[in-house]
GUNUKOL-356903 format. One record per residue (C-alpha): x, y, z. Coordinates in steps of 0.02 Angstrom, whole numbers, padded with zeros to 5 digits, always signed. Layout:
REM residues N
XYZ/...
This chain:
REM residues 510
+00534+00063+00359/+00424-00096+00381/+00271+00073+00404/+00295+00152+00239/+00334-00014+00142/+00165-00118+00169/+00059+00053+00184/+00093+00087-00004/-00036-00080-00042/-00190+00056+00010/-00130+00171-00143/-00247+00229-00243/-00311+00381-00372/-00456+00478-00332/-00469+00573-00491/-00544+00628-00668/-00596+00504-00807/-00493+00582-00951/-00326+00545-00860/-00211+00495-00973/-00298+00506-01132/-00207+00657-01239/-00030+00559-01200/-00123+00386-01246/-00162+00441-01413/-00004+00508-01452/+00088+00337-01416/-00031+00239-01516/+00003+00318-01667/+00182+00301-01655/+00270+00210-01770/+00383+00075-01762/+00469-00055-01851/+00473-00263-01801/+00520-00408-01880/+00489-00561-01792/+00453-00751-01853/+00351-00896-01763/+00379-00799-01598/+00241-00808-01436/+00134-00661-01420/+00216-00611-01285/+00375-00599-01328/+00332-00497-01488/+00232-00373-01351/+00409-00369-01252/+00501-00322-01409/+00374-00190-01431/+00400-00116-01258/+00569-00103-01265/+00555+00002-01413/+00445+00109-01360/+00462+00138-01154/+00295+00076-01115/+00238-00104-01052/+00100-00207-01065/-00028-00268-00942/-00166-00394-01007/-00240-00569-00971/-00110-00704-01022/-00269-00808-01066/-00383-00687-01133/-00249-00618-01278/-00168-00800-01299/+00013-00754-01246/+00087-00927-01312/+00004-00926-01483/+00161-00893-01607/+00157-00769-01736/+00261-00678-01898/+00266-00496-01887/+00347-00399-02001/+00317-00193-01997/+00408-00052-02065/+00380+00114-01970/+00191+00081-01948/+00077+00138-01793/+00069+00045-01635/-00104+00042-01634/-00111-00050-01813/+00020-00173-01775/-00091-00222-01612/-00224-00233-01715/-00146-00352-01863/-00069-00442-01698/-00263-00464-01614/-00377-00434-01758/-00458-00297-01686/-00534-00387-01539/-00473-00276-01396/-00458-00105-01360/-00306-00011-01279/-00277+00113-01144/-00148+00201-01080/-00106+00214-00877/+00081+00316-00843/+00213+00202-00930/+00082+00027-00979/-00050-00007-01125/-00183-00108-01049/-00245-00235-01171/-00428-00250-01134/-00568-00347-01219/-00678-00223-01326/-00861-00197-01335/-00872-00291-01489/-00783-00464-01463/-00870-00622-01439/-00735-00754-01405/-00747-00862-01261/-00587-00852-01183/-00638-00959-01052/-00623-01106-01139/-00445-01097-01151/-00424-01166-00999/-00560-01311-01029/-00701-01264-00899/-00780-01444-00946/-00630-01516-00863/-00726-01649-00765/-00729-01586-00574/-00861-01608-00407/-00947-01451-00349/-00976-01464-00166/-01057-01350-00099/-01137-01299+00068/-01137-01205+00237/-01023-01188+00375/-01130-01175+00545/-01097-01155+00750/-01169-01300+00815/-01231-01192+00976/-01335-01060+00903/-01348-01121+00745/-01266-00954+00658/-01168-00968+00494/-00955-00976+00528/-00900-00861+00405/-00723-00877+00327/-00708-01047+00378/-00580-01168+00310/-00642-01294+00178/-00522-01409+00113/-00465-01571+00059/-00366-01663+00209/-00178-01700+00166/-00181-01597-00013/-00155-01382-00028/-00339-01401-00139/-00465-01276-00018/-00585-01112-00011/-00657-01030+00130/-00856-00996+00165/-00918-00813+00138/-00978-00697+00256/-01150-00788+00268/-01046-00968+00295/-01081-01033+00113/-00948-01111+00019/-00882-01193-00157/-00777-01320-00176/-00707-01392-00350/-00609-01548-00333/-00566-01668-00485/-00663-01821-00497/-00486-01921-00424/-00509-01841-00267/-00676-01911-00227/-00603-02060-00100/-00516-01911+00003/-00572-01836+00162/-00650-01663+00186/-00585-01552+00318/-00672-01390+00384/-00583-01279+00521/-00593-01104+00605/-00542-01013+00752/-00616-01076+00919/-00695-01229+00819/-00652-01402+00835/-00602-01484+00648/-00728-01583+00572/-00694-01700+00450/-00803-01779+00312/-00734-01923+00174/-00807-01846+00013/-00920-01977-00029/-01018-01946+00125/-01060-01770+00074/-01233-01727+00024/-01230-01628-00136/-01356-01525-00120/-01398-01395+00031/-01263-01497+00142/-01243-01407+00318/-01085-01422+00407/-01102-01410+00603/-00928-01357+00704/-00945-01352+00892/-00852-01218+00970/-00701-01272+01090/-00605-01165+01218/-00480-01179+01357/-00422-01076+01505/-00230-01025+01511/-00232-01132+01653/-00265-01288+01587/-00120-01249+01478/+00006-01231+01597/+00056-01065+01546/+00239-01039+01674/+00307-00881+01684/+00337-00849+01506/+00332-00678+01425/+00230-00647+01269/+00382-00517+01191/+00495-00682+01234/+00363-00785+01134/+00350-00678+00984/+00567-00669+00969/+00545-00844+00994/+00434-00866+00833/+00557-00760+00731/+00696-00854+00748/+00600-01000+00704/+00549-00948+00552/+00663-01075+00464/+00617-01227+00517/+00432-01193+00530/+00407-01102+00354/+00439-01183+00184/+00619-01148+00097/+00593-01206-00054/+00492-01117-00200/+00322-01142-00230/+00186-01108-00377/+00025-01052-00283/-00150-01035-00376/-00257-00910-00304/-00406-00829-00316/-00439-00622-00281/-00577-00503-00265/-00568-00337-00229/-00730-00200-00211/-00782-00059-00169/-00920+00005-00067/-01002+00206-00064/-01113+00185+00087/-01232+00038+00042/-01216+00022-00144/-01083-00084-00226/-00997+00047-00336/-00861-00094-00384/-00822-00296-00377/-00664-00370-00479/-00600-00540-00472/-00449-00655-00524/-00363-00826-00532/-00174-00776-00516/-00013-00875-00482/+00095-00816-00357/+00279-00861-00345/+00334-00877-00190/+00505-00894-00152/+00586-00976-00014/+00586-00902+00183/+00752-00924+00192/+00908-00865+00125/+00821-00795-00037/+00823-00604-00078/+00703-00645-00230/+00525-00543-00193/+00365-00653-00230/+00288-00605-00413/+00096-00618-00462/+00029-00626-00615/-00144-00684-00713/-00235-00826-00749/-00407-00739-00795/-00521-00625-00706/-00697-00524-00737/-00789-00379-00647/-00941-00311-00616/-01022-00168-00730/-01060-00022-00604/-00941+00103-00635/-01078+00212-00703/-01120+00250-00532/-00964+00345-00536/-01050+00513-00538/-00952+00627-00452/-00772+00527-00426/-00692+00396-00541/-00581+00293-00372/-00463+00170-00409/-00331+00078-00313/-00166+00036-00385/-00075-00121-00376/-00184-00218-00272/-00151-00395-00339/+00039-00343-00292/+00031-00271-00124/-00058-00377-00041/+00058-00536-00084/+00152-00420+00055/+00032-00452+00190/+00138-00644+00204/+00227-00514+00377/+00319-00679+00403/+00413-00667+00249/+00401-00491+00221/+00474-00467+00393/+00358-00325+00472/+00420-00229+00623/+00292-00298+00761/+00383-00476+00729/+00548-00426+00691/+00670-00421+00869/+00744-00254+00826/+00587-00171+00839/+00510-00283+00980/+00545-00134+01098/+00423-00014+01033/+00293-00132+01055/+00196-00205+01215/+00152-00358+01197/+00032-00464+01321/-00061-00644+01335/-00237-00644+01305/-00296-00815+01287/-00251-00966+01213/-00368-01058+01117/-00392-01192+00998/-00327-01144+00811/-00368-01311+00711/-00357-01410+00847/-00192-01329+00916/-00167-01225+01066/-00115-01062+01024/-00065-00911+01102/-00177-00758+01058/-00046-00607+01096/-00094-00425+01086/+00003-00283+01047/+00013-00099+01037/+00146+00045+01002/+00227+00103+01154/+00297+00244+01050/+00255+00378+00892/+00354+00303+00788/+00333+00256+00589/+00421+00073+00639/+00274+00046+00771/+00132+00103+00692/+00000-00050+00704/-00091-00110+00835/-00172-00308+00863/-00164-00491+00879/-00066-00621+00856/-00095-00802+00840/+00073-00913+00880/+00041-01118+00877/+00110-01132+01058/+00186-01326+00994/+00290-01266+00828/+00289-01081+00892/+00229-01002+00711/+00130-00874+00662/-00045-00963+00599/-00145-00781+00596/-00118-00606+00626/-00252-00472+00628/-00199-00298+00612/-00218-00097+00588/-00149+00039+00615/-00158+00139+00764/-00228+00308+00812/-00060+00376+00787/-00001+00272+00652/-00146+00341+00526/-00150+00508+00557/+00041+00469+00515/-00011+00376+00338/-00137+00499+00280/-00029+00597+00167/+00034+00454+00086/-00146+00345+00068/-00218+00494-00053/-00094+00513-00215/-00231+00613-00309/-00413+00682-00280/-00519+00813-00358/-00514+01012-00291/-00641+01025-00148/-00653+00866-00099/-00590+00818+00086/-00549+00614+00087/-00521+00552+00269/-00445+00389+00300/-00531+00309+00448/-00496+00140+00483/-00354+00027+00385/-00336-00159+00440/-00257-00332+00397/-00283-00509+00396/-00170-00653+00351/-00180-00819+00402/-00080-00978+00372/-00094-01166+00345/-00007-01300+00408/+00045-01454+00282/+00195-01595+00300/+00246-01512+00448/+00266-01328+00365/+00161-01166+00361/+00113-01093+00208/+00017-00928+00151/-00180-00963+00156/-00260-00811+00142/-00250-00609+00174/-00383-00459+00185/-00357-00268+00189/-00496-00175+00228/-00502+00010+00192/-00641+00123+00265/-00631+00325+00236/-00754+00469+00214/-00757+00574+00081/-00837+00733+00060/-00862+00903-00059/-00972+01050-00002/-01005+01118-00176/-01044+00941-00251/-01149+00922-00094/-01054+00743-00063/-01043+00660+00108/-01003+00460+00077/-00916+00328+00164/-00820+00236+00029/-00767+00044+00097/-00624-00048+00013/-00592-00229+00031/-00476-00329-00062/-00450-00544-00005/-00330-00664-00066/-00348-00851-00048/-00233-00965-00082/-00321-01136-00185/-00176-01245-00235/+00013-01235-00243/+00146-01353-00286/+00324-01343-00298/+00409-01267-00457/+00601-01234-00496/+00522-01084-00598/+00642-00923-00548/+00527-00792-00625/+00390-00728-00737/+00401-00664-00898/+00386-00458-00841/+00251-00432-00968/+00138-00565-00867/+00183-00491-00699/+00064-00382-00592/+00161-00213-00554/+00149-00111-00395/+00065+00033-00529/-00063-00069-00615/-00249-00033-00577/-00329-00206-00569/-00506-00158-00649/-00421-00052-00792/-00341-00246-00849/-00495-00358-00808/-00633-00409-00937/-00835-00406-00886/-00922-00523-00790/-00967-00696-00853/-01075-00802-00761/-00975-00969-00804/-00836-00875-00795/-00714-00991-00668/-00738-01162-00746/-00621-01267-00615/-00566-01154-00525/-00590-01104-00352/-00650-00961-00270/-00751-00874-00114/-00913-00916-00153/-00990-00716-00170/-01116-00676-00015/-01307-00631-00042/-01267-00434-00073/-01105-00471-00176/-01215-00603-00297/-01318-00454-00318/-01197-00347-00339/-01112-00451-00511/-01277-00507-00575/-01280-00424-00761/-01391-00283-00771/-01536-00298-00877/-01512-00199-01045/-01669-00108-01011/-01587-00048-00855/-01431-00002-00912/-01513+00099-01072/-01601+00191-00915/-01443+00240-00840/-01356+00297-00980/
């Protein structure tokens, strides 16, 4: 069960562009009838959808969810009501059962500044680096000590990080794996080109006094602790996501977001986490598209369900412990901590044992503070059939490598969510189109800030759904896009990668 549950975050179409469009214009020029008076935005669009069957996907911020309108229309077409409703500054598609309320080619607000980007905040910025060999630590830890504010560096070790001007007599802490923590009060920082030097740390299962202690024993062990070492209350998280897509070298795709998560207690609560948006822009390459038009659905959604802990996934759970072997490594230092690294592998063919990796389990608290993860041999040639919903005739798509990452953060004596990764790598090929790519898909979550919230749920037209395709929803990239908020500083290639194109350029490639 736990097999076919998280595999369905890798969905994704591999198909035409016109999908959807003959059925899209037939529900636009339906017509209804509303009547409505000094009502949000929102819940006018949810009256609409009930009407009709369809929902609505958009950015909260972009289309002004909580400004309150009249609307009063007697069997009249969708599509003019929406327009009345927005003025004509978006355009609408149609994907299965939503209308994705997108910001047309024509409109020239700046829905940024709805959530006032001149807020007054620090930028500190800088580079994470191994104090041996002087090589950049990438996905490094960056955040203020004693508060949820953080970000992580890149894959070259560079990082952002936004905290308010009140926060400037706190202390900096920067962490990673096999690194000893480092910390920095803010007002020693240097502003410009600061670099941070970590110095690498290890220790021998020896010195740790290791007994005769088995790691299967170990991992039931952090199970059952999942209680007391996890928070069980409800919490608001901001977070910040990116998602692209690779064919061979080229960046074909890059999408971004600030969303809130919910996230319910670990205990005694059969309420799922829900995501929805804050804001979010993409890159302007999907004319490279030549050949395929790929899209994955519901990644802001799945991978909330990379938290295994909550989500209960069969290599931690005791019922399934059996199918697995699990061994000691090492144990090393995780911020500080020593912590059991424990591998693990199927013992079986079996669609509840169907991953393969490591484990990282704080030997003092005994949680799980990182897991990294993928499926095994087995367990993908097992997935296949369900990774690939739709693809063109002739073309052969071969899943080759699906892994996980998800890592957690310890605060007041609890662990929360911090960040997760999938990573998707497959080949894809067509004789008669004369196609032979390797398409890479990589989607990260970070967690920024969270705070506790008695909020139960989101409104459903704000809510990410497991069929929503992310860059169908998102608007085009803006430079100062994020304001306050933060986010994984982009790498060298990625900066490339979302850098506008040139209009000279882009009149080339049309």
């Amino acid at each position: 069960m736990g097999f076919r549950f998280l595999i369905l975050f890798i969905s994704f179409l591999l198909s035409s562009y016109l999908y959807g469009q003959q059925e899209g214009n037939l529900i636009l020029q339906s017509e209804i009838s509303i009547r409505l008076t000094d009502q949000p935005v929102s819940t006018v669009l949810d009256s609409i959808s009930r009407q009709i069957g369809y929902y609505f996907s958009y950015d909260p911020v972009l289309v002004q969810a909580n400004r309150k309108i009249n609307v009063s229309f007697s069997k009249v077409s969708l599509e003019k009501i929406l327009n009345a409703i927005f003025k004509q500054q978006f355009v609408y598609k149609i994907l299965k059962d939503q209308i994705i309320i997108t910001k047309g080619s024509n409109f020239s607000g700046n829905e940024g500044a709805l959530r006032n980007p001149e807020d007054d905040f620090l930028l500190l910025s800088g580079k994470v680096i191994d104090l041996d060999n002087n090589s950049p630590i990438p996905y490094a830890s960056v955040s203020i000590w004693n508060r949820p504010v953080g970000t992580i560096s890149n894959s070259d070790g560079e990082f952002d990080l936004k905290i308010l001007d009140e926060q400037k007599d706190d202390t900096l802490i920067f962490s990673c794996v096999g690194y000893q923590k480092y910390f920095l009060p803010v007002r020693d920082f240097e502003f410009e080109k600061n670099s941070i030097y970590l110095r690498p740390v290890s220790i021998r299962i020896k010195e740790i006094k290791v007994k005769a202690i088995e790691a299967r024993e170990i991992v039931r062990k952090m199970f059952l602790k999942i209680a007391v070492n996890y928070p069980d209350e409800s919490f608001l998280m901001t977070s910040f996501y990116r998602e692209t897509l690779r064919q061979d070298d080229k960046y074909m795709n890059v999408s971004e977001a600030v969303m809130d998560i919910l996230k319910t207690s670990y205990v005694n609560d059969s309420r799922g986490d829900r995501t929805r948006f804050v804001k979010g822009r993409k890159n302007n390459q999907e004319l490279l598209f030549k050949w395929v038009d790929f899209k994955i659905q519901g990644g802001p959604y799945y991978i909330t369900l990379l938290d295994i802990v909550k989500t209960r996934e069969t290599f931690l759970e005791p019922k399934f412990l059996n199918q697995y072997k699990y061994e000691i490594d090492e144990v090393i230092f995780y911020r500080d901590r020593p912590t059991y690294v424990i591998t693990f592998k199927p013992v079986m063919k079996s669609d509840d044992s169907a991953y393969q990796g490591k484990l990282y389990i704080d030997r003092e608290t005994l949680a799980l503070v990182q897991a990294n993860f993928e499926l095994s041999k087995s367990g993908l040639k097992s997935a296949r059939k369900l990774m690939i919903k739709k693809k063109p005739r002739g073309f052969k798509v071969r899943p080759e490598e699906v892994s996980y990452q998800v890592t957690y953060k310890l605060d007041h004596g609890k662990w929360f969510f911090n960040t997760a990764r999938a990573h998707i790598l497959f080949k894809v090929r067509s004789r008669n189109d004369k196609i032979n790519s390797i398409y890479t898909s990589t989607s990260d979550l970070l967690i920024t800030d969270y705070t506790k919230t008695d909020l139960k749920r989101f409104k459903r037209s704000e809510t990410f759904h497991p069929g929503d395709i992310f860059t169908e929803i998102i608007t085009d990239f803006d430079e100062k896009f994020w304001g306050q908020y933060n986010i994984i500083k982009p790498d060298e290639d990625l900066r490339k990668a979302i850098q506008p194109r040139p209009d000279k350029l882009r009149s080339e490639v049309q």
